[in-house]
N, C-alpha and C positions, 0 to 999 in steps of 0.2 A: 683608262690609264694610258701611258703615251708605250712608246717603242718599246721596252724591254719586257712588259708580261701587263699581268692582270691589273689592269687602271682605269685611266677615261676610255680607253679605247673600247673598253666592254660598255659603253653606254649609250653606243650608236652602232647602225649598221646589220645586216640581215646576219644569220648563223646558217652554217652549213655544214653536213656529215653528221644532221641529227634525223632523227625515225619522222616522217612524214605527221604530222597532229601532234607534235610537242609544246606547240607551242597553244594547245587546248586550257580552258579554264578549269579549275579542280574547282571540287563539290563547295572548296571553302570561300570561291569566289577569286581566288587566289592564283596569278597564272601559274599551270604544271608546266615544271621543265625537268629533264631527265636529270636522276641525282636528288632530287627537292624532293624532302617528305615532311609537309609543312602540318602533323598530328601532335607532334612535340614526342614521337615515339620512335625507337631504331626495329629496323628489321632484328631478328633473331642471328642472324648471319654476322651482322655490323656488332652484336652483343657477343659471340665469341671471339670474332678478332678485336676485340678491342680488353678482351681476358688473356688471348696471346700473348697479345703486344704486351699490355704490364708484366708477364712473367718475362717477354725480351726483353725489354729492360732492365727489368731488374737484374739480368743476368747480364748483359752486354756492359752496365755502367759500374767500372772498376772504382772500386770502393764507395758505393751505393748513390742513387741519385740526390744531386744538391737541391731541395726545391725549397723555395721559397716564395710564400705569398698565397696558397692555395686557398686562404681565406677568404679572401680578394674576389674571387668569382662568383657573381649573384644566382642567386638558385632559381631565378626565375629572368623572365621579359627578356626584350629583345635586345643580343648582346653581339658587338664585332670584336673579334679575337684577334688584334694586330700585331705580328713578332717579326723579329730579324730573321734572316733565313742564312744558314750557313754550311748546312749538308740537307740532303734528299728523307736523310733520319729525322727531322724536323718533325714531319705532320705525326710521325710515328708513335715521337713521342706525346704528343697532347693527345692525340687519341687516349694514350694509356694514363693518362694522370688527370685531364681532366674530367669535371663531376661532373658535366653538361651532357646532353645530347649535342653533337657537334653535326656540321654542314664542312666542307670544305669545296673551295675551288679549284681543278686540277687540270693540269695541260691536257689540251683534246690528243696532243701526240697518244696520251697511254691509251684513248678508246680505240685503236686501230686493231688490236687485238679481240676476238668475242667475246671469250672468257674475261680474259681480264673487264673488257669494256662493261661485262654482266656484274662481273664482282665489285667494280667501283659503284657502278647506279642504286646497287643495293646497302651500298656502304657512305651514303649521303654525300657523294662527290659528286659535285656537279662542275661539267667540261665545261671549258674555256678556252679559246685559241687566243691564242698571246700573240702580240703586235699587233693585231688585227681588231676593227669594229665586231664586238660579240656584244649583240642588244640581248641576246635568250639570254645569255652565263647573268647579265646585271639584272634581269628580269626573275631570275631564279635566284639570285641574294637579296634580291631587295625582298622578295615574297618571305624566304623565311626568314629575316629580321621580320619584316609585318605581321608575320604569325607568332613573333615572340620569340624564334629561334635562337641560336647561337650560329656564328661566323665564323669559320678559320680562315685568316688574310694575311698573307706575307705582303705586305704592299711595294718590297725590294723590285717583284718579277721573276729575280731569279739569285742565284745565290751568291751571295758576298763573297769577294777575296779574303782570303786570311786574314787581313787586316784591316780596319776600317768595315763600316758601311754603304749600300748603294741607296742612292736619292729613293725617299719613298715617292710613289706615283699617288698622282691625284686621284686615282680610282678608290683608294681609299676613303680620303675624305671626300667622296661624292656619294658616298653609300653611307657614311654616318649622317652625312646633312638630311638625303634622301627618306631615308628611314626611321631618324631621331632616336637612334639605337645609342646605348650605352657603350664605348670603348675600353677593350679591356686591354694595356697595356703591356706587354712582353717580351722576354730576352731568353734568350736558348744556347750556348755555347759549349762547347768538347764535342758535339756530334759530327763538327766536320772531319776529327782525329777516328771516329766511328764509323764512318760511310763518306771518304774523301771520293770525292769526284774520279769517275772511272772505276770506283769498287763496287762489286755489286754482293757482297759478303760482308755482313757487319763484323766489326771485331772492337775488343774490351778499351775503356776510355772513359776516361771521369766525365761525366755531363751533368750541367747547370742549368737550371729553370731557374726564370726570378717573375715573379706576375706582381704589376702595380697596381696601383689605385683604379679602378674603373673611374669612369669620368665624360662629359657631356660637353662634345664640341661648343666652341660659341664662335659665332661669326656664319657668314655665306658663301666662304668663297673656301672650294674644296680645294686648292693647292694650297691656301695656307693653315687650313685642318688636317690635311697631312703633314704637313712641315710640324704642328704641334703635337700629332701623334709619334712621330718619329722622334721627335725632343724627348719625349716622356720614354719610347722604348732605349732608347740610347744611353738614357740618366742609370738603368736598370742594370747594363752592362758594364763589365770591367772595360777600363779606359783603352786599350787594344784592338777592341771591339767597336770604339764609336766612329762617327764620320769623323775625317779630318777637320782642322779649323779653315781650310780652305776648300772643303768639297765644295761650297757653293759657286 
């Protein structure tokens, strides 16, 4: 993905501030990277927080969560999880609602910590440093799409303003072509009123989930497979929410 987070940029270029042998083959044939646990199974750890997070939720989201489309989500093969990003509450909540075992890609900034850095690897996050050539982070989504995974991908980088959307990056559609993974389309909205940028204390706020149609790129060329993924998340959203008629 280009300058602003997880895109093309992860699909070139060496990774650095990761443990010495990460970048070793697992038994499935399938490169290991810190985060990737390509069994189709969560640790036990990843399985309480992710029983939390639904009772957070369901306590944080004033007059109970909007979701729609949960039917939407295949209970099996290999699936990219594509959504708008508009607060940090974001991943928190698909953790909690969806039926999958989930993967997500998460800025290398949080692994500076040990604890935390221990608590994400366990929790199927696997680091990515944003702006930057990161071959491991694309090397560790592409494996568990190939193992039939699921994918959580904000392909923005980083989070929208209040209004409107940010250009999806082509890192998106480079990992649907790559892998010939299933897209599962998504919209998230009221979490920015939940966890506004600067708060680090959730507090009570109507939040929306809308999940579309899954669906199978067509074409070769990953910037305009993201342009199509981002059409499809944006249709999903209240009109507030989408890109301008002149973001391009």
């Amino acid at each position: 993905m280009v300058k602003r987070g997880v895109g093309m940029q992860l699909s070139t270029g060496p990774s650095r501030g990761l443990k010495p042998g990460s970048e070793r083959t697992s038994g499935t044939g399938l490169p290991s990277t810190p985060g990737a646990r390509l069994d189709g199974t969560q640790s036990g750890l990843l399985t309480l927080t992710r029983a939390v997070l639904r009772l957070t939720v369901r306590v944080v989201a004033r007059g109970g969560l909007q979701l729609g489309g949960l039917s939407q989500v295949p209970n099996q093969g290999p699936l990219l999880i594509c959504s708008n990003h508009v607060s940090n509450f974001d991943p928190l909540v698909y953790a909690a609602i969806l039926p999958r075992v989930i993967h997500a890609l998460t800025k290398a900034e949080l692994y500076a910590n040990p604890v935390m850095r221990a608590f994400l690897l366990r929790c199927n996050c696997i680091p990515v440093r944003r702006g930057s050539p990161d071959r491991l982070a694309v090397r560790g989504a592409l494996a568990v799409l190939r193992s039939g995974g699921a994918l959580l991908l904000f392909p923005e980088g980083h989070r929208a303003p209040a209004q409107g959307m940010l250009e999806f990056e082509a890192g998106a559609g480079y990992l649907a072509l790559k892998s010939g993974a299933e897209v599962l389309p998504c919209a998230i909205w009221g979490t920015e009123h939940v966890l506004p940028k600067g708060r680090l204390v959730p507090r009570r706020a109507a939040i929306s989930v809308r999940l579309g149609e899954p669906f199978r790129p067509l074409g070769d060329d990953p910037v305009a497979i993201s342009k199509e993924i981002q059409s499809r998340v944006a249709e999903l959203l209240p009109p507030r929410y989408r890109p301008s008629a002149d973001s391009d």
